[in-house]
C-alpha positions as CSV (number, residue, x, y, z in Angstrom):
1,X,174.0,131.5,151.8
2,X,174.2,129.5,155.5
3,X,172.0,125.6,155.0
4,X,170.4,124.1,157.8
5,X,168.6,121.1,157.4
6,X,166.7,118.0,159.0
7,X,167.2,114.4,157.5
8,X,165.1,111.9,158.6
9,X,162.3,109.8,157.1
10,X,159.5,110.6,155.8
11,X,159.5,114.0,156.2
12,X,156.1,114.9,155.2
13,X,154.7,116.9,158.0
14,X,158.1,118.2,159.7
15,X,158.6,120.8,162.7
16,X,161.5,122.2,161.7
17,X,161.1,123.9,158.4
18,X,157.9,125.2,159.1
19,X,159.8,126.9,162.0
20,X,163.2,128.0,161.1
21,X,161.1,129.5,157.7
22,X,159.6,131.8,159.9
23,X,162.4,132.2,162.9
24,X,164.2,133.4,159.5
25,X,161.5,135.9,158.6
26,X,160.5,137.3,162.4
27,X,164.2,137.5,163.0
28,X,165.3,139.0,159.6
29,X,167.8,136.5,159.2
30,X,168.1,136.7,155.5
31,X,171.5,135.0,154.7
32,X,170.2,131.1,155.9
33,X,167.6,128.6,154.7
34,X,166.3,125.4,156.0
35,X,166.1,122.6,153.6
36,X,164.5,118.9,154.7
37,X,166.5,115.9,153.0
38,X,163.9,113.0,153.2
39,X,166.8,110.0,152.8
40,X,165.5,106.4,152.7
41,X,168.7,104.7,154.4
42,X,171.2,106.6,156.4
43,X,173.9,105.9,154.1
44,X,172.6,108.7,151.8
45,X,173.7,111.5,154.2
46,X,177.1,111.4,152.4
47,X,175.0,113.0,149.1
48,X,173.6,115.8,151.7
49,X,176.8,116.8,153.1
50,X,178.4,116.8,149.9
51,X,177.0,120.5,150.3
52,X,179.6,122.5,151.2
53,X,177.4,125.6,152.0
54,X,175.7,122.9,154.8
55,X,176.3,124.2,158.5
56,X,174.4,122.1,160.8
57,X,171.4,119.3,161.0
58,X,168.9,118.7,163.2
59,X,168.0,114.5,163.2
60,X,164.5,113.1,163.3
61,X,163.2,109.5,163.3
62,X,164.8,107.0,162.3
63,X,168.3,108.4,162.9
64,X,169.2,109.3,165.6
65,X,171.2,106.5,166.9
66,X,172.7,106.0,163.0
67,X,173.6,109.0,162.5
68,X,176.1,108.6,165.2
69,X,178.7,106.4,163.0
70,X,179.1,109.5,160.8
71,X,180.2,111.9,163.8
72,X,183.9,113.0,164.5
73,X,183.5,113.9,168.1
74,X,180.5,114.5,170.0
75,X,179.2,115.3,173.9
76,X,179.5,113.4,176.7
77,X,175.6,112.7,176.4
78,X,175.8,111.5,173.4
79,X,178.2,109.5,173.6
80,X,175.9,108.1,177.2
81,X,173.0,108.1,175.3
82,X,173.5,106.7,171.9
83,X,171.3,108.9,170.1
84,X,171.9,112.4,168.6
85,X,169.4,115.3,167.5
86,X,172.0,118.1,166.1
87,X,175.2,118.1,164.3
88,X,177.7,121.1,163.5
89,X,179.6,121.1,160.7
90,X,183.0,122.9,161.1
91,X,185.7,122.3,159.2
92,X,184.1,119.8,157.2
93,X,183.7,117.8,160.7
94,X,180.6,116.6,162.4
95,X,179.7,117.3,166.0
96,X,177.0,115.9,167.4
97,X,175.0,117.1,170.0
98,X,171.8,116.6,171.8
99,X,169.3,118.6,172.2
100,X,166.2,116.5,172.9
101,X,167.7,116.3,176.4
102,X,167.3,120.0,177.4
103,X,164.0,120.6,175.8
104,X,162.1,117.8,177.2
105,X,163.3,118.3,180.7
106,X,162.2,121.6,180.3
107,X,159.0,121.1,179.2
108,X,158.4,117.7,181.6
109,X,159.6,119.8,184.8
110,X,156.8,122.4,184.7
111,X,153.9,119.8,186.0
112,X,155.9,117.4,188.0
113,X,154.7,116.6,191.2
114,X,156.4,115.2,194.1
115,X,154.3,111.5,193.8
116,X,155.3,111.6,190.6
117,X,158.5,109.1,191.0
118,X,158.5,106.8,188.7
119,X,158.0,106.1,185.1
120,X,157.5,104.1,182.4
121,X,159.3,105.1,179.1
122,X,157.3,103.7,175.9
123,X,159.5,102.7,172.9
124,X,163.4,102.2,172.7
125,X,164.2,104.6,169.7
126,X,166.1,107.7,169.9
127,X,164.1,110.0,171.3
128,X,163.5,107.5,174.4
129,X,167.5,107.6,175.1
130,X,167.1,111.5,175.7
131,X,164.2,110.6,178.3
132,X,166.0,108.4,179.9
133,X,168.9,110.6,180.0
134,X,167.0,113.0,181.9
135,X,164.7,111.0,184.2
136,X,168.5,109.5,185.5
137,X,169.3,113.4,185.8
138,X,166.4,114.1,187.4
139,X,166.9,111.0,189.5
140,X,163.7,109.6,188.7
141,X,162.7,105.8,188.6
142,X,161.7,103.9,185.0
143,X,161.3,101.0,182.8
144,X,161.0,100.5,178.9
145,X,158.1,99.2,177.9
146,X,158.5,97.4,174.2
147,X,156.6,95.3,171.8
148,X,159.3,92.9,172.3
149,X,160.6,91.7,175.3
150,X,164.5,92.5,176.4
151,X,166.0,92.2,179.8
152,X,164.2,94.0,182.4
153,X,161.8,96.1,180.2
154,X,157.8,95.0,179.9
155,X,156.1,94.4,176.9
156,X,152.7,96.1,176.5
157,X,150.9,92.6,177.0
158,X,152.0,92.7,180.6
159,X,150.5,96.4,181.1
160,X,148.0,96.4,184.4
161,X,145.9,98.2,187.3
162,X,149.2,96.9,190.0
163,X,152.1,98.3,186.9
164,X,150.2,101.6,186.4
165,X,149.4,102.3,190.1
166,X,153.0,102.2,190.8
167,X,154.6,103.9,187.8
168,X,152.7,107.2,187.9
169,X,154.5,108.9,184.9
170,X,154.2,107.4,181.4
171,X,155.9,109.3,178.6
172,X,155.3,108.3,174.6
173,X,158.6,108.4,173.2
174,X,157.7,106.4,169.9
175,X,155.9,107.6,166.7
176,X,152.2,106.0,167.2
177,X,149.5,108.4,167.0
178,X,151.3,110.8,165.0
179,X,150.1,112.5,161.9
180,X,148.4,110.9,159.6
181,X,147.7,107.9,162.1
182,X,145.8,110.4,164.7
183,X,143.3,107.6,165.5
184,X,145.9,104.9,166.6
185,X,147.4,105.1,170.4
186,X,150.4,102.9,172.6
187,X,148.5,99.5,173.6
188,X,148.4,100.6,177.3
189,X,144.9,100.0,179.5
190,X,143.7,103.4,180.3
191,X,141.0,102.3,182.4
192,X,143.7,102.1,184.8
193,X,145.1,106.1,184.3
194,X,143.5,108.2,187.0
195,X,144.3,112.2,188.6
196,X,147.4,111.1,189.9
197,X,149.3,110.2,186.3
198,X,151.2,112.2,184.3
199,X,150.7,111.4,180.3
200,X,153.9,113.1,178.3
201,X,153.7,112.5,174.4
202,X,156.6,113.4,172.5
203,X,154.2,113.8,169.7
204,X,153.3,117.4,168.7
205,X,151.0,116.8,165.5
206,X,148.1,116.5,166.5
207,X,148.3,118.4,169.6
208,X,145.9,115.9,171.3
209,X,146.8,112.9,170.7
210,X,144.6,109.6,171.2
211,X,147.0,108.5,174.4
212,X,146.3,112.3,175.9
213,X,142.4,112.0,175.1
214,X,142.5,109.1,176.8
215,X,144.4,110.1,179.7
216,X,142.6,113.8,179.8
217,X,139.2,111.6,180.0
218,X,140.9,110.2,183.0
219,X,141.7,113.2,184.4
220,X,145.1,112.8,184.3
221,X,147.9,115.6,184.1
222,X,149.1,115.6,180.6
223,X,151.8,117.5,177.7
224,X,152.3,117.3,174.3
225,X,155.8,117.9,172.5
226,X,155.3,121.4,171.0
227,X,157.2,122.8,173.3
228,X,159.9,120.6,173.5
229,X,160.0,120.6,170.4
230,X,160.2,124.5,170.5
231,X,163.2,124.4,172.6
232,X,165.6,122.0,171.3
233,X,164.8,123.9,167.9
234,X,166.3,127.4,169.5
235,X,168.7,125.0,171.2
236,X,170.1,123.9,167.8
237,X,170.6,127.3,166.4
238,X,172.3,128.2,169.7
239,X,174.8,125.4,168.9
240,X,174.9,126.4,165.2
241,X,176.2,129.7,166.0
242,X,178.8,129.2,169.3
């Protein structure tokens, strides 16, 4: 029996077992199983890989850019990025990949608008690397915006009407707002988000965040991260399989 797995931490309410469980089912895939290893420090993936019917991974918060000292080789994006969502294991060897990268540009492309040129990325983690992977791809202006400040990035204090007018896209690539913490949202001033911003969380659960009620109110265009999510999942098996 093929195992696929996700570490990250906590793993309470994952995507991904929920739906490779049932990718198994619909697709009558009956020799693989999907297994979440909840691990408390990174340094316990050497007790998950000690399974040697393991095939691949798929890597959630907070590991994305950790899990990257474990790797043998991996793509040129992730080795660009810093930050890896997939690994292969063949041969005993781990290949990294990322997949966060084709799924959210997929999922992002779909409602972008011409005026829409410029963007401001918030959070610095792992999944933010991928966005900025692609908005460079896609050619498209940005800045970080942090809790702390670092070079050239803002911090959320410094958030106003002149900022927002002029960075038209703002994409939630951190955790806030996520299940069980549906009523919290990034500190940004949404007084200031009107019908020409585009609001992307990375968030999937709920499907409506507090930053996209917000922004919705506004009448802003805006996405959740279902389908991204959706995407780099089948993206994963495709890479589990070459």
């Amino acid at each position: 029996m093929k195992l696929y797995g996700l570490i990250g931490y906590p793993l309470s309410h994952s995507f991904s077992k929920k739906y490779f469980d049932e990718k198994f089912l619909k697709d009558g895939i009956s020799d693989a199983s999907f297994q979440n290893f909840s691990i408390e420090n990174i340094s316990l993936l050497h007790d998950v890989l000690a399974n040697k019917n393991l095939c691949g991974l798929a890597i959630t918060i907070p590991y994305k850019k950790a899990v990257i000292d474990f790797l043998y080789n991996s793509t040129d994006a992730v080795k660009q990025m810093g930050a890896c969502n997939c690994i292969k294991i063949k041969d005993g060897k781990l290949l990294g990949y990322n997949t966060d990268v084709i799924g959210f540009e997929k999922s992002f492309i779909k409602q972008l608008k011409p005026h829409h040129s410029k963007a401001l990325i918030l959070g610095t983690g792992g999944a933010a690397a991928a966005v900025e992977f692609v908005l460079q791809k896609l050619k498209i202006g940005y800045e970080f915006v942090s809790r702390r400040k670092a070079g050239t990035q803002f911090v959320y204090s410094e958030l106003n009407e002149n900022i927002l007018n002029n960075y038209s896209i703002i994409i939630n690539a951190s955790p806030i707002g996520t299940y069980p913490d549906v009523n919290e949202a990034p500190a940004i001033p949404y007084q200031f988000i009107n019908s020409q911003h585009y609001l992307f969380d990375l968030v999937y659960n709920p499907a409506e965040t507090k930053f996209l009620q917000f922004a919705k109110q506004n009448n802003a265009t805006i996405q959740n991260g279902y389908e991204m999510l959706e995407l780099q999942a089948e993206e994963n098996w495709k890479i589990w399989h070459e």
